[in-house]
N, C-alpha and C positions, 0 to 999 in steps of 0.2 A: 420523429417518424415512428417511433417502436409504439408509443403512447396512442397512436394514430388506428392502430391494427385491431381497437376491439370495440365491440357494439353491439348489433341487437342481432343482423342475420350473414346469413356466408352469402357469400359472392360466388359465383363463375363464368372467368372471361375468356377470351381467345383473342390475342392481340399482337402483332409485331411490335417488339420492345426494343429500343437501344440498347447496346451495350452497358451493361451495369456496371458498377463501378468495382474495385479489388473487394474481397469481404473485410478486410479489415478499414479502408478508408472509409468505407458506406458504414460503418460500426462508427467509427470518431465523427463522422456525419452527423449521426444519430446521438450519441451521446453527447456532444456541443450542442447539438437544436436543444435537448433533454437541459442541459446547465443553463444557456442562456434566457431560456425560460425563466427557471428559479432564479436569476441572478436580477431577472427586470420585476417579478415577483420582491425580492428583497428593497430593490433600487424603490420602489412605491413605497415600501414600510421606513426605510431611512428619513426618505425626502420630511416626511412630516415627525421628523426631531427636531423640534423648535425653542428648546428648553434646556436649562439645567437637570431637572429632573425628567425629561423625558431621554435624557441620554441616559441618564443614572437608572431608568427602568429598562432600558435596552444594556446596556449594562449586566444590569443582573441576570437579563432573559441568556444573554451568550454566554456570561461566567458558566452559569449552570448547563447550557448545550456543550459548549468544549468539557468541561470535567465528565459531562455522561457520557461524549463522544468516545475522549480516550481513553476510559474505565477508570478515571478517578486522578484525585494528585497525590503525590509521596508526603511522608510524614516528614517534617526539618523545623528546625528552628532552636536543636541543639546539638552540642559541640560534637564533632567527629573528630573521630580516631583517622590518626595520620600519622605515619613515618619518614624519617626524615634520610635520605642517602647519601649525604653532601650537601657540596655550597662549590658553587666558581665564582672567580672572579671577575667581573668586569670592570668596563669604563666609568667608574662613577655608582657603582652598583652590583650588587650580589647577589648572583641567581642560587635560589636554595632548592634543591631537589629533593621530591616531597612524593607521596601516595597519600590519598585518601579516600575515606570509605565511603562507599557511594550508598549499597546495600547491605546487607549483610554479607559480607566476603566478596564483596563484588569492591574490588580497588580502582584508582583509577590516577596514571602519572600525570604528575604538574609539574612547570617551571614556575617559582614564584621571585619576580624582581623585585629588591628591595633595593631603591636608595640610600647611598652612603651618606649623601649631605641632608640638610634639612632637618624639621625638626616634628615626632613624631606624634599623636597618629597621622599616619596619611589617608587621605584618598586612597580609594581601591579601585580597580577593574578587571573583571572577569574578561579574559581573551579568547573565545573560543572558536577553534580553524574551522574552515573549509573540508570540502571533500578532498583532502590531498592525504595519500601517506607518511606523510614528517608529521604530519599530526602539531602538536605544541612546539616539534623546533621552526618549523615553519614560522613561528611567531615572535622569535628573536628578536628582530629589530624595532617591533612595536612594544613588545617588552622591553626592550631598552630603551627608548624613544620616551615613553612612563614614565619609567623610574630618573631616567635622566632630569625630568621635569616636575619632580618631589611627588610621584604616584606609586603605590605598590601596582602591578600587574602579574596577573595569576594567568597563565597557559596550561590547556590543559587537553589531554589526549580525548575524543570523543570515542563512542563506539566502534572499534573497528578498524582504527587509525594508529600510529605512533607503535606505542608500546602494548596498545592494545589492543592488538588484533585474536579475534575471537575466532577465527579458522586456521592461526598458525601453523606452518608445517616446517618443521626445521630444518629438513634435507632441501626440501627446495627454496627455504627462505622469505617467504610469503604466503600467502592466505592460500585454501584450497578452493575459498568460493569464488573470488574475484579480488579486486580494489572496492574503497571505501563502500560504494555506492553495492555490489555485491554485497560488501557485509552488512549492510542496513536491510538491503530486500531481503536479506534468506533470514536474516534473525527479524525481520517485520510478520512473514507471511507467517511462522510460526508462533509468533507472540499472538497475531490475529485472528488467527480461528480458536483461540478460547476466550475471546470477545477484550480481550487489550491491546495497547496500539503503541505501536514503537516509542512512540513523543516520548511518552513516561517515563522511560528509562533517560532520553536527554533531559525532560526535564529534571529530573532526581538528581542527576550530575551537576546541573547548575545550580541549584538549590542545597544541594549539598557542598558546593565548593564556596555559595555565599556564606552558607553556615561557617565554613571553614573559613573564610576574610574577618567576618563577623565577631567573630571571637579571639581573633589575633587581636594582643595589646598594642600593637604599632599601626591597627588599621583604627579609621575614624568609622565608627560604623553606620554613621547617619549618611556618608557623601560615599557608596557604592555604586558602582555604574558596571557597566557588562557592554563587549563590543563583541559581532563577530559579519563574518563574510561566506554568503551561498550558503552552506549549511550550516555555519555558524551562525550567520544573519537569521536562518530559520530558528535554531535554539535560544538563537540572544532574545528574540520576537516573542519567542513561547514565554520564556522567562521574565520578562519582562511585563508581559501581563498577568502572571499569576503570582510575582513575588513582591511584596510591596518593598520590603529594603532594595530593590535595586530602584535608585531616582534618575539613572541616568544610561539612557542606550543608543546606542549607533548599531544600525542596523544596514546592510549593505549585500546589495544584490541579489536580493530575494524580493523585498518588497514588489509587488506591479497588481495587477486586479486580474480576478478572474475571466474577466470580459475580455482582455487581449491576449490572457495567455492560455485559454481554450484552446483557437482558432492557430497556437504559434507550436511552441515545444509541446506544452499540457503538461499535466502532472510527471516528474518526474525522480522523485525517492519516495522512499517508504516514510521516514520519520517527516516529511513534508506533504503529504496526501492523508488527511483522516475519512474516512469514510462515511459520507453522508454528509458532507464539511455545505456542500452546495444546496443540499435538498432540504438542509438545516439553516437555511437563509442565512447563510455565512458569506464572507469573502475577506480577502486580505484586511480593509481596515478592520474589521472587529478587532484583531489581535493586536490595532494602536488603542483601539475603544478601550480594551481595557486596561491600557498605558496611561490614558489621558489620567490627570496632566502631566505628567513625566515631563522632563528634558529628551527632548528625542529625535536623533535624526535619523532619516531615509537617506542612505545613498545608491545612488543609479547613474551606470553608465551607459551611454549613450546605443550602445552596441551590445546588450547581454541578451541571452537568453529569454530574459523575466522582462518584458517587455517594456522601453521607459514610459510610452503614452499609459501603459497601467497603473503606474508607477505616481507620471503626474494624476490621473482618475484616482487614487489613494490618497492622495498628498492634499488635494484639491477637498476630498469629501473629510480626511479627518481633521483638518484645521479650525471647520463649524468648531470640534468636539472641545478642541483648545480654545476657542473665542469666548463660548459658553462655562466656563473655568475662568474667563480671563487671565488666561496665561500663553495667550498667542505666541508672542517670542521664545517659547521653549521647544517649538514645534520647529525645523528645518528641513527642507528637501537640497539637499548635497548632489549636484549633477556633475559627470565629467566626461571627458572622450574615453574611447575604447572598451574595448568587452568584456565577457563576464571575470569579473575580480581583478581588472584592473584599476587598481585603488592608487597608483602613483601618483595621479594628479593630484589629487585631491585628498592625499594623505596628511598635508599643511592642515586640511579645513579641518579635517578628521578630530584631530589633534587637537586644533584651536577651540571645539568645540566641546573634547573632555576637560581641558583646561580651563573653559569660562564656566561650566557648570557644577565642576568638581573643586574647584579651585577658586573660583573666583576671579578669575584672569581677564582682563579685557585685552589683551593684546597675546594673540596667537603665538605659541613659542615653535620656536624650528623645528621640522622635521628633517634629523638627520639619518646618514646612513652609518652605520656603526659597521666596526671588523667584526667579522664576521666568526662565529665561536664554531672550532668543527663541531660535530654532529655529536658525536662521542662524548661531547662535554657536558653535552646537555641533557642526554641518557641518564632516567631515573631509574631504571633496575640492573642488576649484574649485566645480565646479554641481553640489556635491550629489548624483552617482551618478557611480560608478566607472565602467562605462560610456561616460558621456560625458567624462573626465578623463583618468584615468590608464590606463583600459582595466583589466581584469581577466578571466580564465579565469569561466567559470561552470560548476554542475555537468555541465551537458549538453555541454559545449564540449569540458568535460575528459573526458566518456564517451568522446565522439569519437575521441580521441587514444588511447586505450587499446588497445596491442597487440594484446592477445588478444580484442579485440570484432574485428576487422578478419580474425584466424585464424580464430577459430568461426564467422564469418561465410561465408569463402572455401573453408571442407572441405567440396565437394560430395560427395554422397553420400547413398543412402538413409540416416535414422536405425534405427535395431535399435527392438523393437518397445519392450524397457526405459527405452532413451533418453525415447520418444515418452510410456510412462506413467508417470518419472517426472516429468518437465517439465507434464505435463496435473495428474498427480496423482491420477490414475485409478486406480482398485486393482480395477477389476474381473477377475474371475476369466473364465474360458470358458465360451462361448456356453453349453454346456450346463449348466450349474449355475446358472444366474441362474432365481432365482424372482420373480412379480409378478403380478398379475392385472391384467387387459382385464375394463373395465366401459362396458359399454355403456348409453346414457342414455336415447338418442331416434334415430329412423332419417326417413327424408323421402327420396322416390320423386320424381324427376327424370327426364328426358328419356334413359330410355337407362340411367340407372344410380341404382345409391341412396348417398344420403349419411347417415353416423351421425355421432353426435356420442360421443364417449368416451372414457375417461381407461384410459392407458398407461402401469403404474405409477406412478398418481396423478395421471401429469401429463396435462393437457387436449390434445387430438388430434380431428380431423376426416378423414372417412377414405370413399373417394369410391369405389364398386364397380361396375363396368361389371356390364352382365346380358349375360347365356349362360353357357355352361356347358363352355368350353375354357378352359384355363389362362391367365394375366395376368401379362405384367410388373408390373415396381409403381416408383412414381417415390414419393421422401420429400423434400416442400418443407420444409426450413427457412429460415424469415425471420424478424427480428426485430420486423415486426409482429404482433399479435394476430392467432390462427388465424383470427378470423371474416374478419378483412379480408382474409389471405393463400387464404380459402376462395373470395372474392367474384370473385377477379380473371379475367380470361379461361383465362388458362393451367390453371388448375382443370378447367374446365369441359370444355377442346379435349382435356387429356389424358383425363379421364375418359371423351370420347366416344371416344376414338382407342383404347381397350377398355385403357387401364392402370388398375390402381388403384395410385390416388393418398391419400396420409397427409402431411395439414397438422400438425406436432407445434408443439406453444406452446412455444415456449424458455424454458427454468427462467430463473423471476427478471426475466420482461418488465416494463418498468417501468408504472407507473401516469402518471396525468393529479396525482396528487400527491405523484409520488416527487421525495425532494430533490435536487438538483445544488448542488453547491456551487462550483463555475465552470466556464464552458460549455465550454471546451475537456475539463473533466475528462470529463463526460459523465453521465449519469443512473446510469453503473452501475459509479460510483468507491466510494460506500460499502460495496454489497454486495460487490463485488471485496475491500475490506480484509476484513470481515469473513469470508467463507470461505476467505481467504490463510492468516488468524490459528488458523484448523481444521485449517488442511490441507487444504485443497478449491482448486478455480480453477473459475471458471464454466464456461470451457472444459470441462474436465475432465468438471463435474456433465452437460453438455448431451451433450460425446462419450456418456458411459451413458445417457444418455436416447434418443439416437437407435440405440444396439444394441441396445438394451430393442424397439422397433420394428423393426431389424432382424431378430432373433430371432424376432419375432409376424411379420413376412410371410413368414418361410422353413417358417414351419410351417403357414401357411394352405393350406386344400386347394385352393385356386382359383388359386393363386399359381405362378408355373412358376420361380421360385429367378432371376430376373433382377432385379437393383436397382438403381436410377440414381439418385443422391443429390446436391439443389440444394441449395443455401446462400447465401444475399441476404446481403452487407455482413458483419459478424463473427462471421452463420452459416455461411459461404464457408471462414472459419479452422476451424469446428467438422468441415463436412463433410471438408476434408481430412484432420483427424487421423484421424476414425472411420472412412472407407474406409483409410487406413493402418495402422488395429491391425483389420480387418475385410475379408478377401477376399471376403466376399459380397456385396461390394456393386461392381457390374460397371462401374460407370461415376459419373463425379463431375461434375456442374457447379457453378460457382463465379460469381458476376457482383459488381460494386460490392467486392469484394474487396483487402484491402490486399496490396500486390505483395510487399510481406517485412518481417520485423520491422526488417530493418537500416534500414531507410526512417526507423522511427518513433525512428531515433538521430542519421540523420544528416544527416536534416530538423529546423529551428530549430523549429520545432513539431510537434505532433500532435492529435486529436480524438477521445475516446474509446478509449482505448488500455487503459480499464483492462477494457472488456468483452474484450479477446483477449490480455490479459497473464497469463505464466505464469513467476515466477522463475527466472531460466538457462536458457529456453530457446535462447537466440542460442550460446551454450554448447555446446550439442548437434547443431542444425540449425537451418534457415531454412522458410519455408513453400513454397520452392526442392525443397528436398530433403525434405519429403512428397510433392510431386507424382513423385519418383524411385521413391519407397516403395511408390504407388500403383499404379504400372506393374507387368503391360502393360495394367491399365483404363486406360482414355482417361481425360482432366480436359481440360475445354472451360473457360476464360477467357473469361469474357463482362464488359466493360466495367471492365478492373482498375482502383482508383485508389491514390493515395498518402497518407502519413500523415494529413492534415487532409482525406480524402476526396473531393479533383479527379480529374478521368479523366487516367489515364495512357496517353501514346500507343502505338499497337504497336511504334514505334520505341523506344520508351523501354524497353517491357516487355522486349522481346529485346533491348536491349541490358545490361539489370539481371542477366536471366535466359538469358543464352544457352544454359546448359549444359541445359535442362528441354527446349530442341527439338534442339537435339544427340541425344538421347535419344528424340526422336519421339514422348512419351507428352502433348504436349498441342499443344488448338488453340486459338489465340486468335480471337475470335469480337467483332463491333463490332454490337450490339442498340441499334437506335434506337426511340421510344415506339410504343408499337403492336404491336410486331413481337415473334411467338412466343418463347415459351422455345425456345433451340434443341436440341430432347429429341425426338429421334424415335420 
């Protein structure tokens, strides 16, 4: 649809319209038509892999798109630094408790099962959990289950999980962002706006804990394998294609195809959604393409989340990839009843499967259930979080520290207008060539002026016209309220009598009274942010076109005298400044409740909603610093700035963040208390 809205001339209709749909459904609307475009796009490039080596050139096309995607791979392939806290005892087997270095000071707890019988090196397998917070003990009995059957297996805390929770607070016992799936968005959205992408840090984990098998005298290093589930299944997948010592993986509840799980959950964590993953002619099999040939199974239950007809549509299309290797039988799809990570059924196959590939085994060995070791036993640091023990880096700690966040941050300067729309992601063409129609609904006579109700390239707008008959500035309020209520307020009413017309635009994708949040800090509009990342879109981006689309309709109205002053409440504050920056007609900007700069939202211990004004790499390019450079010599007025988690920041603060924006003389800061006017002359 969105793709739909440009062309050669403007339109204008008057039409009785249906009811429209919620703004955020008619967004996930829009952004699936947008995917499964690219996804039938890709499905023509596949079909004509007919070859060994036309897989092996598609091959290298996606190696290199995923490494450019998530800003690169980690360096490995020698020995890490590890300490050791003990050993328990079990059934047959001895769990040794272990940390190891992931990054530089970035740790990371393990349980590592070692068989007591047999005879060594063993077989290996990396265990990596789910979104759950037990983290690696969750993984006891598969670790036991291994080692029972002459395997080392290695469990091991992910980001944000077990021991390693990266918002620990110890009065109250758990994270301050949320569970697992919070600590991945808030430490994603910040990793992502100076243009790297959560994976990295899982992958590094995995890669570093191979290194770490790899170099054990008891491990065989040629027969390593890595299993995990949901987000495990997503890092075991990552890993799996970019390490070649892993020959053997199980991958579970994550695999399905983009094509049924658009339309079902849709994207849903940070280290599982890369940006641009779909506009990049990607989808789930690439990341077995570059498995092939591995020993490798898909499992799916019948009933998950990740759809299983995706699952068979994966399973069906990477087997060619096996065939053409001649090594079909190392390929398995593993199905079983019930929902996401229910692995009970088919925890025999599971098993049977690391056994014949790791071992040699034709005959499946038992999956049993072991007693169960308390919790405490399995605990790798003094109390249980590294944090409060031994200390460790966390993702966000380590953003900090990154060079070149500190460089891209410090290059004052207007951005070029390419910088600005690749970072939005905006691909709109010039003023003149955008096509769209203005549909008018309903109109209501007021005091002095009239108000219509109407949709502006589909999207809903309220639009307030003083009466006479001499030309009119025009003021365009963006806020992330609903138009009605941004219609209701005084400043509506004061500008409309003060002879401006004034245009309320609904911001693509305002959320609902029953949109989900999946942890408060992420904010209401963390899902749809993944899902039009994974397109090629940024909300940002979609709202910059929406508000030119408006721009465009007042410079052609005849009552309009080509003057525009453009307001932005809160993460429409970011919107307005990009738009006046790739948009000279628009003569002036206010901004209010506005974050002071992306750098804030890094090098502040937290943030609130970050994924409405997240745009990958853009700290890379500029700051929202250097729009206001861009915008110049309109004025931008600063009305009530605040900081990452949304407190008011003070004018001392503000100039001292921003000095160089009044060096420059293109802005004022402005202090609005309740009651008191837009300051919009």
């Amino acid at each position: 649809m969105a793709l739909l809205k440009w062309g050669a001339v403007f339109l204008l209709a008057t039409a009785g319209m249906a009811q429209p749909e919620d703004a955020r459904q008619r967004l996930v609307r829009e952004l699936n038509e947008i995917g499964l475009r690219q996804l039938k796009e890709r499905a023509a490039e596949v079909a004509r892999i007919d070859s060994r080596q036309a897989a092996e050139n598609r091959r290298r096309d996606v190696h290199a798109k995923l490494r450019e995607l998530i800003g690169g791979l980690p360096e490995h392939g020698k020995p890490v630094e590890a300490r050791k806290f003990g050993v328990v005892e079990g059934d047959g087997f001895r769990v040794e408790k272990i940390v190891y270095q992931s990054l530089p000071g970035m740790w990371v707890p393990a349980n590592v099962y070692v068989p007591r019988g047999g005879k060594p090196p063993y077989p290996a397998v990396l265990l990596i959990p789910g979104h759950n917070l037990d983290g690696k003990v969750g993984q006891y009995n598969w670790g036991a289950n291994l080692a029972a059957n002459g395997m080392i297996a290695m469990a091991i805390d992910p980001i944000g999980q077990g021991e390693r929770v990266q918002h620990f607070d110890p009065e109250l016992g758990r994270s301050r962002v949320g569970g697992a799936t919070g600590e991945h968005g808030h430490a994603g959205y910040s990793t992502l706006i100076f243009g790297d992408h959560i994976s990295q840090y899982f992958i590094t984990d995995g890669m570093r804990a191979v290194d770490y098998l790899y170099y054990r005298n008891d491990v065989d290093a040629t027969r390593i394998g890595a299993f995990g589930c949901s987000g495990g299944g997503t890092a075991t997948a990552y890993l799996a294609a970019f390490d070649p010592r892993v020959r053997v993986a199980v991958v579970a509840c994550y695999i399905t195809s983009f094509e049924k799980l658009l339309p079902a959950a849709g994207p849903q964590e940070a280290e599982q959604t890369i940006p641009k993953f779909l506009a990049s002619g990607l989808d789930f099999a690439d990341w077995l393409l570059l498995a092939a040939p591995k020993s490798y199974a898909i499992v799916s239950t019948e009933n998950d989340y990740f759809p299983l007809d995706g699952a068979r549509q994966t399973y069906e299309e990477v087997k060619r990839y096996w065939k053409l290797y001649d090594w079909e039988d190392r390929i398995e799809w593993i199905t079983g009843p019930g929902g996401h990570g229910a692995l009970g059924p088919v925890s025999g196959r599971i098993l049977g499967f690391l056994a014949r590939w790791l071992k040699d085994e034709k005959t499946a060995p038992e999956f049993r259930q072991f007693p169960a070791m308390r919790r405490e036993e399995l605990l790798v640091t003094p109390t249980g979080q590294l944090s409060t023990s031994i200390g460790s880096e966390t993702v966000e700690s380590y953003n900090r520290k990154q060079v070149h966040v500190v460089k891209a941050a410090t290059k004052r300067g207007p951005p070029r207008r390419g910088a600005i729309q690749r970072a939005t992601m905006v691909a709109a063409p010039a003023a003149e060539k955008r096509l769209y129609s203005v549909v008018r609904r309903k109109a209501e006579q007021r005091d002095g002026y009239r108000v219509e109700t109407m949709e502006i390239a589909e999207e809903p707008a309220i639009a307030a016209f003083p009466e006479g008959e001499a030309k009119k500035p025009a003021v365009i309020l963006l806020d992330a309220a609903p138009k009605e209520e941004t219609a209701a307020r005084p400043d509506f009413e004061r500008l409309a009598k003060a002879g401006r017309i004034v245009v309320v635009l609904q911001p693509r994708g305002t959320p609902g009274p029953d949109t989900p949040v999946q942890s408060p800090l992420l904010g209401p509009f963390n899902l749809i942010a993944l899902r039009a990342m994974t397109v090629g879109q940024t909300i940002v981006g979609m709202r910059i076109e929406d508000t030119l689309r408006v721009v465009d309709w007042l410079s052609r109205l005849p009552d309009a005298d080509g003057s525009i002053t453009l307001y932005g409440n809160g993460a429409m504050g970011v919107v307005a400044l990009h738009a006046a920056a790739l948009d000279r007609r628009i003569n002036r900007v206010v901004i209010e409740n506005t974050l002071t700069s992306y750098l804030r939202a890094i090098a502040q211990p937290m943030h609130y909603n970050l994924a409405e004004i997240a745009m990958p790499g853009v700290l890379r390019a500029y700051d929202l610093g250097d729009l206001m450079l861009a915008i110049a010599p309109a004025p931008v007025t600063v009305v009530n700035p605040v900081d990452a988690m949304g407190h008011p920041v003070s004018e001392s603060v503000f100039r001292r963040e921003l000095p160089y924006v009044f060096a420059e003389a293109v802005v004022r800061l402005v202090v609005r208390g309740p009651g008191d006017p837009l300051p919009i002359e």
